[in-house]
C-alpha angles and dihedrals in degrees: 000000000000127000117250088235090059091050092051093047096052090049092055095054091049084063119099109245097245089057090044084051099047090052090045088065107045080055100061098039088050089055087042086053092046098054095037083056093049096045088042123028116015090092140027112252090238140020100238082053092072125096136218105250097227083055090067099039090058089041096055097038097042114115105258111216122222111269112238122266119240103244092231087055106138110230 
């Protein structure tokens, strides 16, 4: 029996180039994502930055109320 790493790498040579360079490259700009996510936006900067969960979510699902026309606004 075959190793799985010798499967995969058979299968990979069967592959046209184009399709072995296109996946090439998602792979790299998901692992660019990944590590811009990580550097950037897994945790607030500070921890008076952060914000209770149930805060956001009033203050997302609260009614907003229509912010008040300038009385010279041209219709």
């Amino acid at each position: 029996m075959r190793t799985l790493l010798a499967v995969c790498r058979a299968r990979w040579r069967r592959l046209s180039s184009l399709t072995r360079d296109v996946t090439f490259v998602l792979a790299l700009k998901v692992t660019a994502l990944g590590i811009l996510w990580a550097l950037f936006f897994s945790a607030p900067l500070a921890r008076h930055m952060s914000v209770a969960p149930d805060r956001v979510a009033e203050r997302l699902l609260a009614p907003s109320t229509p912010s008040p026309e300038p009385a010279n606004a041209l219709r």
